[in-house]
N, C-alpha and C positions, 0 to 999 in steps of 0.2 A: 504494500500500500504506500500511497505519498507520504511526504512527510512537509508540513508546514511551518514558515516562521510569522508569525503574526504581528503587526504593530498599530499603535494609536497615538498618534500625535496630536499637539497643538500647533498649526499654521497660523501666522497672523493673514487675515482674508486677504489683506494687501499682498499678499506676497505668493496668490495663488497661480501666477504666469510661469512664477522661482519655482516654485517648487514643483510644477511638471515639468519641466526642466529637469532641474534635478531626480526626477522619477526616473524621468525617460533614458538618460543619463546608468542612472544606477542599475536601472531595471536590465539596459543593454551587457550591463558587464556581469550582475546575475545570470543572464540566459547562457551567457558566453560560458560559463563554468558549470553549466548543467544545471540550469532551473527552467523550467516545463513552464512558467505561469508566473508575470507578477502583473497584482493587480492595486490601484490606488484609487478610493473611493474619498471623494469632497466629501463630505456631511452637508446632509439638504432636510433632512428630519432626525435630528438626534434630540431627544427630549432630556430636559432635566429632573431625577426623581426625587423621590424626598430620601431616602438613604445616604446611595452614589446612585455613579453614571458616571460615562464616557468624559465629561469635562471634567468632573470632580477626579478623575486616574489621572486625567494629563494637566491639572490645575488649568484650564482654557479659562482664557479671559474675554470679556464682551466683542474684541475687536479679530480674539483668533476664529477658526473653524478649526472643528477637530474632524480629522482625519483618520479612516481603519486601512489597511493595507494588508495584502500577506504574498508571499513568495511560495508556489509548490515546486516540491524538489520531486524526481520518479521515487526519491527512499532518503532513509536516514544518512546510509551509507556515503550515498552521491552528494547529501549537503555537507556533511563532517569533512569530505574529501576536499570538498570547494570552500566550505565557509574561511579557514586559514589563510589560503592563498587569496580569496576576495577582499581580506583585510588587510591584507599587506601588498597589494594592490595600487602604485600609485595612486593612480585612476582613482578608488574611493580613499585613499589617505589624503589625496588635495583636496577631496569633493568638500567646497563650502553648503554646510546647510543651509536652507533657507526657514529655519524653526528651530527654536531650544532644543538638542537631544538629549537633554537631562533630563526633562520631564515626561520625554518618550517612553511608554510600557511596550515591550516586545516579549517574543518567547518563541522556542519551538514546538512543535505538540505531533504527535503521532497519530497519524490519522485512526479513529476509529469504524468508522461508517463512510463509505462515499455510494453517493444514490443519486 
């Protein structure tokens, strides 16, 4: 089964030209090292709850938009093989953000179900 990396960002909305850019960018060097699928979704309805949610993970301010994203790999195997060399990678070692990535929540997950 695949294996996913997941992320949620806070983009300031200004800055949503940068940051597909920057997607398109990274996404290309992703594919290049064996990723199947990356995908990056604006937030167009993300509701605030009374608990959390989506802004309260990435502290988003009135002026960001938060962002969900994920990267599928064919396996665990083939991201563990790429993810080193994608980081030590010029390419994303120069890549300027265009949003805090300290506030960014990511992770990998193992697929359990695909339907």
């Amino acid at each position: 089964m695949s294996y996913i990396n997941g992320m949620v960002a806070a983009v300031p909305s200004e800055n949503k030209d940068a940051y597909l850019a920057h997607v398109r960018s990274a996404g290309a060097i992703f594919k290049e090292y064996g990723a199947t699928q990356c995908v990056d979704a604006w937030g167009d309805d993300v509701p605030h709850g009374k608990v959390t949610d989506f802004h309260r993970a990435v502290q988003a301010t009135a002026d960001e938009t938060v962002v969900f994203s994920w990267i599928t790999w064919p396996d665990k195997a083939t991201h563990d093989a790429a993810w080193e060399k994608i980081m030590q990678d010029p390419r994303m070692t120069d890549m300027k953000m265009p949003f805090d990535g300290q506030r960014m929540v990511y992770g990998g997950f193992e697929t359990l179900l695909e339907s």
